[in-house]
N, C-alpha and C positions, 0 to 999 in steps of 0.2 A: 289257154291262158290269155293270149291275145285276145280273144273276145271281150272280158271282164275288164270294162276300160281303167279303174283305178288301178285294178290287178298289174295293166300293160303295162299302164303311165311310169308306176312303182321300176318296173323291170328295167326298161329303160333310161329313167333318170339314174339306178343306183348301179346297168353296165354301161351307161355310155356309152352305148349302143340305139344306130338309129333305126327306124323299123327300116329300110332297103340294106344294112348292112346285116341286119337278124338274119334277112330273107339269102343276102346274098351267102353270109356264114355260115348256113345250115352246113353245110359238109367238114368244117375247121376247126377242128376241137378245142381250141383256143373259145371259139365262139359255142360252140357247146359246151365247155367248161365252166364259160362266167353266166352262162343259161341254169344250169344245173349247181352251180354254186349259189344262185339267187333261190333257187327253188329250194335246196337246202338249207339256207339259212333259217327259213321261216317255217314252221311246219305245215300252217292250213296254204301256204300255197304249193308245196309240197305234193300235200293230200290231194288236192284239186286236181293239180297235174295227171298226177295217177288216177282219179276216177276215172279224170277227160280220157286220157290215153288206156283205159281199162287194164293199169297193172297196180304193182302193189306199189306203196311209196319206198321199199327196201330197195328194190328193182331201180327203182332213178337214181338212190342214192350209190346205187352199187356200182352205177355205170357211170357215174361220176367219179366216182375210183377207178373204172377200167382204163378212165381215159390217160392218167399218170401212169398205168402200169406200162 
């Protein structure tokens, strides 16, 4: 998703998140949550997501609820 620079740009401005705190928050589900709540919102970046990462788009969505659970 980071590769597709409009794609980034997007992600970024609407977490407020900078790219060294993406990097640094990979493991803080806080930071995974406003990750996967972006990608939800929108469906084709969503979809993207899941090609990139070769799953389904249920799958990101799901695990986006894991993360509340």
């Amino acid at each position: 998703m980071l590769a597709d620079g409009p794609r980034s740009d997007r992600l970024l401005a609407l977490t407020g998140l900078t790219p060294d705190a993406l990097r640094a928050g990979l493991g803080d589900p806080a930071t995974l949550g406003a990750v996967l709540d972006f990608l939800c919102a929108h469906e084709p970046d969503l979809v993207a997501a899941a090609d990139a990462l070769g799953v389904e788009p249920a799958d990101l969505a799901g695990a986006r609820e894991g993360l509340t659970a």
